[in-house]
C-alpha positions in Angstrom: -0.3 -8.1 -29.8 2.3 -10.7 -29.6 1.7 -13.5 -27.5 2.5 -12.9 -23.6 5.9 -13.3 -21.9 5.1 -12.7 -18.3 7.9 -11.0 -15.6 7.4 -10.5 -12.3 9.8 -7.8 -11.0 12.9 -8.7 -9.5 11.9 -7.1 -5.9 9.0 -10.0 -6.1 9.7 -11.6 -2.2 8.4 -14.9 -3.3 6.2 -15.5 -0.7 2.8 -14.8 -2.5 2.9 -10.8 -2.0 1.1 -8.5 -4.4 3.3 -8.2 -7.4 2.5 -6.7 -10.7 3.9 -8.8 -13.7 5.0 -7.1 -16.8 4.4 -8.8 -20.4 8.1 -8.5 -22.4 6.5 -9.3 -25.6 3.9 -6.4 -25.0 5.9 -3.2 -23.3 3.5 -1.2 -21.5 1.4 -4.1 -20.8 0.8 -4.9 -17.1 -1.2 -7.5 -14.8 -2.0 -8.1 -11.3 0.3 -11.8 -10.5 -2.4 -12.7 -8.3 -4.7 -12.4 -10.7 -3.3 -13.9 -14.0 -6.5 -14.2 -16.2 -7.7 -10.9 -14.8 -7.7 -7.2 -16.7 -4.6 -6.3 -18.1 -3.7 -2.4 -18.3 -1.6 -1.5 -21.8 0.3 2.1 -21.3 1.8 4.2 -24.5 5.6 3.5 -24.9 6.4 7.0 -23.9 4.0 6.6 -20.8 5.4 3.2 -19.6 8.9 4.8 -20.2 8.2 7.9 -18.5 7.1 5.3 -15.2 9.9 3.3 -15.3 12.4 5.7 -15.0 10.6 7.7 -12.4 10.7 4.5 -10.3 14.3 4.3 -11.4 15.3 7.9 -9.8 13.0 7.8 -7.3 10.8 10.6 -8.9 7.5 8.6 -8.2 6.5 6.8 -4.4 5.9 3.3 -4.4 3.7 2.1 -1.1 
């Protein structure tokens, strides 16, 4: 793996909310902002692609 570029998503408020934060250097790799030295979770290309345009057309819920 390469070494970590951390994101948090654009819709983060700022304010210390939970936010997930997603590694550019890693696609498919995933960790809890509040939690930065915590578990990561790695998905498949096709899986993370397959998420990220189901949040895109609305496909998939998001509490």
């Amino acid at each position: 793996m390469s070494e970590a570029t951390w994101r948090k998503s654009s819709h983060s408020d700022g304010n210390g909310g939970d936010c997930v934060e997603v590694d550019d250097a890693n696609p498919g790799t995933v960790r809890d902002s509040k939690d930065p030295d915590g578990p990561r979770l790695t998905f498949t290309t096709h899986a993370w692609q397959a998420f990220v345009t189901s949040l895109k057309t609305g496909d998939l819920p998001v509490a």
